[in-house]
C-alpha positions in Angstrom: 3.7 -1.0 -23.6 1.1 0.1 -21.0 1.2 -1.9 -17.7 -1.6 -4.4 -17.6 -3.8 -5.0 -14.2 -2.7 -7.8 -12.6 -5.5 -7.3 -10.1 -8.2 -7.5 -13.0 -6.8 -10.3 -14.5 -6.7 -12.5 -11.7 -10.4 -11.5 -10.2 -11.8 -12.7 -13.9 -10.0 -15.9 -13.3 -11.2 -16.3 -9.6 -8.2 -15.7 -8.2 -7.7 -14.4 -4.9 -5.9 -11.3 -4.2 -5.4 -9.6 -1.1 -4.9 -5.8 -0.8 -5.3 -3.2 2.7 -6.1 0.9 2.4 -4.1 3.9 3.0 -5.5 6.1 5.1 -3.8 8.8 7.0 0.0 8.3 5.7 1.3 9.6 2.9 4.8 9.0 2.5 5.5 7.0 -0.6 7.7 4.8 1.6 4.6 2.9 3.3 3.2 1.8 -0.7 6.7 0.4 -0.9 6.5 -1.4 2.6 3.4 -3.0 1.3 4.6 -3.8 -2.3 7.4 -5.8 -0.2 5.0 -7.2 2.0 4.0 -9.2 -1.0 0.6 -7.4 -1.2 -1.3 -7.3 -4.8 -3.1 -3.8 -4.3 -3.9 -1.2 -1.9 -6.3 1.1 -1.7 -5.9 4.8 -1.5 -8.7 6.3 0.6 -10.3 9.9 -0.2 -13.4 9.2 1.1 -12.2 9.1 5.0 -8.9 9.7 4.0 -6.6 12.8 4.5 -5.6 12.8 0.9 -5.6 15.7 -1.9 -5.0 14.8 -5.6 -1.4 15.4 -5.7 -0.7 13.1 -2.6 -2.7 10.7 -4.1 -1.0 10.5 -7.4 2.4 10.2 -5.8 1.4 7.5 -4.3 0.1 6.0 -7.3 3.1 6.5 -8.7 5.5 4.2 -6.6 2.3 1.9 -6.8 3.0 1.3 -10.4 6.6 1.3 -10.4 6.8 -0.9 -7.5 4.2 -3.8 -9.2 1.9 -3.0 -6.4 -1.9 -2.0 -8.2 -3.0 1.2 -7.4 -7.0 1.8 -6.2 -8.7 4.7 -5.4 -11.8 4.8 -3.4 -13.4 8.2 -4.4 -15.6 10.4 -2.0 -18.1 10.7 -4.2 -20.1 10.3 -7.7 -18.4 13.2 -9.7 -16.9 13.3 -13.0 -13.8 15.0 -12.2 -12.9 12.7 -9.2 -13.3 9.6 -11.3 -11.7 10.7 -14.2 -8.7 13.2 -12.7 -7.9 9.6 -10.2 -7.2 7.8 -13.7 -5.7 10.2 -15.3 -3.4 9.7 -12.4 -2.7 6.5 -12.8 -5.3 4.5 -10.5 -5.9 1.0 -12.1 -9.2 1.3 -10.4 -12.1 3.0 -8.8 -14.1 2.1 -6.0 -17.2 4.2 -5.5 -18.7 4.4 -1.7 -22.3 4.0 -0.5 -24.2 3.0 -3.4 -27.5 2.3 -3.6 -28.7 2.6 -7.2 -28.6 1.0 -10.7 -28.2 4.9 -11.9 -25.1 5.3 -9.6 -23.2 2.5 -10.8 -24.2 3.7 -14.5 -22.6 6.9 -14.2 -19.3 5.2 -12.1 -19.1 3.4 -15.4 -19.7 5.8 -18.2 -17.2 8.4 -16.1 -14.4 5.8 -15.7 -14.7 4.6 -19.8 -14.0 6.4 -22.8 -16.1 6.6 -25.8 -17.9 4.4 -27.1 -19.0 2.6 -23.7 -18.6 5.8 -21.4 -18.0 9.3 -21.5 -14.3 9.9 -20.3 -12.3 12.3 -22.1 -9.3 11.3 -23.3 -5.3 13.1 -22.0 -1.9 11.1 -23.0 1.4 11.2 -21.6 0.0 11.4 -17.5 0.5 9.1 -14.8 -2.3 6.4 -16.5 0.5 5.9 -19.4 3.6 6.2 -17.5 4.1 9.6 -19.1 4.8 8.2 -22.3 2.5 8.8 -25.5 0.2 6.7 -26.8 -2.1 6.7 -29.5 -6.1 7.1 -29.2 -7.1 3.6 -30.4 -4.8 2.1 -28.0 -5.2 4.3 -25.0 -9.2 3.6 -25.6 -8.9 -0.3 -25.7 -6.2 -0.5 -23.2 -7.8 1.8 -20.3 -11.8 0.4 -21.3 -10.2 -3.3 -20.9 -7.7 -3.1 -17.4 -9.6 -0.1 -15.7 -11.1 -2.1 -12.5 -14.9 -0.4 -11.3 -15.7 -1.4 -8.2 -19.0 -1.0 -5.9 -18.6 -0.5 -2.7 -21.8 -2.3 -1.0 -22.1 -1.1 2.4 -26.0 -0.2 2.6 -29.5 -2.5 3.2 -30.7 -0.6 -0.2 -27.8 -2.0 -2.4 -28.5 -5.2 -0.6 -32.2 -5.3 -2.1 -31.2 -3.8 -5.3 -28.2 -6.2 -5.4 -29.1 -8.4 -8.8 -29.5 -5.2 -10.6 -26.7 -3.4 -9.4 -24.5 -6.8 -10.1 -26.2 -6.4 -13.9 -24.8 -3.4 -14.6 -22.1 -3.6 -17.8 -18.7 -2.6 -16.8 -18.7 -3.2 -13.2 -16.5 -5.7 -12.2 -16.9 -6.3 -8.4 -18.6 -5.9 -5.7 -16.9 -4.9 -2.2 -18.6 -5.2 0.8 -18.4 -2.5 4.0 -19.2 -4.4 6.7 -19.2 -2.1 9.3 -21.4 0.6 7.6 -23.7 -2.4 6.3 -24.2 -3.4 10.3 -25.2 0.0 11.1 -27.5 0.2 7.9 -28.8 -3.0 8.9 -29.5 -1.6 12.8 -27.6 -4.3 13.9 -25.5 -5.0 17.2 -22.4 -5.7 15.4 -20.5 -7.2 12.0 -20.9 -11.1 12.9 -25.0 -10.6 13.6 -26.7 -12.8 11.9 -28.4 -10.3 9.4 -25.3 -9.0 8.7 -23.6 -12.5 8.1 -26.9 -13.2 6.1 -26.8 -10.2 4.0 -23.1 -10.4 3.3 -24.2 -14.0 1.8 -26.7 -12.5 -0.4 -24.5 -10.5 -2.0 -21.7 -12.8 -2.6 -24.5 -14.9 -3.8 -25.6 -12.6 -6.6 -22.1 -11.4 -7.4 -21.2 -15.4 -8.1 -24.6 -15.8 -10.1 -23.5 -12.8 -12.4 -20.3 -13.2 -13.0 -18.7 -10.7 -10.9 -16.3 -10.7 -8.1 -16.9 -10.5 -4.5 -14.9 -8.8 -1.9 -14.7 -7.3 1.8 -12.5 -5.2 4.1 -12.5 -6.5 7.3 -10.5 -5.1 10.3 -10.4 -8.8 11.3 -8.0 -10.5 8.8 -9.6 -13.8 10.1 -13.2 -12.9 9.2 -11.7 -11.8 5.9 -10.4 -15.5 5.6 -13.7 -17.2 6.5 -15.6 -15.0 3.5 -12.7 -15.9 0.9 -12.8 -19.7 2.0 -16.6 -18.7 1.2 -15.8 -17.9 -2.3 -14.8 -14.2 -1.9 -11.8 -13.2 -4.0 -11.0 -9.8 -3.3 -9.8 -9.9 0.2 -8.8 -6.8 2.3 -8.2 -5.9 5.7 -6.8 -3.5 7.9 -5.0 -0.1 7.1 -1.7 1.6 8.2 -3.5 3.4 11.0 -4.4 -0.3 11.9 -1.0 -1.6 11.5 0.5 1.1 13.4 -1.9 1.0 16.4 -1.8 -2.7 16.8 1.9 -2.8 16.0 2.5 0.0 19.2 0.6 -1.4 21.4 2.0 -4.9 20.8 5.8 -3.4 21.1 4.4 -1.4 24.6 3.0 -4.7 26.0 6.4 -6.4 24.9 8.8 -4.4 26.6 6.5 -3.8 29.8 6.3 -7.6 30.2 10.2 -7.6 29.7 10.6 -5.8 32.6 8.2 -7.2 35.0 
């Protein structure tokens, strides 16, 4: 039986579930530290990432095997990054600086198959566990659990937001607050344009049905928006984790010894 996405399943619910990014490691033993950690997903960056296709998809791989949902935030609007990630086993894609109703068209007719998209169709790779499958079931399956996510970090998605909300197929909306602030020319991510414009969109993601998210560095900030009504909650990433965990452990043993 193919894995369902626990991730989708809860966001069409209005659940919360809480997820970080991958960034610069890629040893399969970090997705595992997280999967412990009791996290529900984790992105896998190749837009600012140091990732290739093959370190992604062994990544992916523990992801699934561990319970932890695999997502994959593409560089860029291009058939074979979106379809090549989910062939790989990504239970998701998020795309990065949208703007238009015609981008988050083409996210969704590359990440379907036939008849709602355009994806063509491989068996027996990472998206089925490497087992076969047959067509009907591979199409319903993957069209049902694949997760299509935009990634709203720019004051044109902002303005557009209703429509881009209205697409069919896209099932949430993530919010980049620190792109949005510079976008939005302002001083930093708690201005009140920004605060006010992060509103907006959760607004029109709750009046169409969709969920709302946001990767904050501040895991506090990240609570205030899900307390808001937010439900797909991230913050941080292992270069985070690491820097904040070092300099913590410095400061520790330097006051030790004073």
């Amino acid at each position: 039986m193919l894995p369902i996405n626990r991730v989708k399943q809860a966001l069409k619910a209005g659940q919360p579930v809480y997820g970080t990014m991958l960034v610069e490691s890629a040893s399969t033993a970090y997705v595992m530290m997280l999967a412990h950690a009791g996290y529900d997903f984790v992105f896998i960056d190749m837009e600012h990432g140091v990732y290739d296709l093959g370190a992604v998809a062994e990544m992916i791989r523990v992801a699934r095997l561990t319970g932890l949902t695999p997502l994959v935030r593409i560089p860029d609007l291009a058939y074979d990054l979106v379809a090549r990630t989910l062939d790989a086993g990504a239970m998701g894609v998020m795309l990065p600086r949208v703007e238009t109703v015609e981008q988050a068209q083409t996210l969704v007719r590359y990440a379907k198959y036939p008849p709602e998209g355009v994806r063509g169709a491989a068996a027996g790779r990472g998206h089925t566990d490497y087992r076969g499958v047959a067509p009907c079931d591979l199409v319903r399956h993957m069209n049902e659990h694949t997760l299509i996510i935009l990634q709203i970090e720019r004051e044109a998605a902002v303005q557009r937001i209703d429509d881009l909300f209205a697409v069919p197929g896209v099932d949430a909306g993530l919010i980049g607050p620190f792109d949005l602030t510079i976008s939005l020319g302002a001083e930093s991510v708690t201005a009140p344009e920004v605060e006010s414009a992060i509103a907006r969109v959760l607004g029109a993601a709750q009046r169409a049905g969709i969920a709302c998210g946001i990767h904050s560095s501040d895991p506090q900030q990240a609570a205030i928006w899900r307390e808001r009504g937010m439900t797909l909650i991230m913050s941080g990433s292992d270069a985070q984790f690491f820097s904040a965990g070092a300099r913590q452990a410095l400061a520790a043993m330097r006051h030790s010894i004073a």
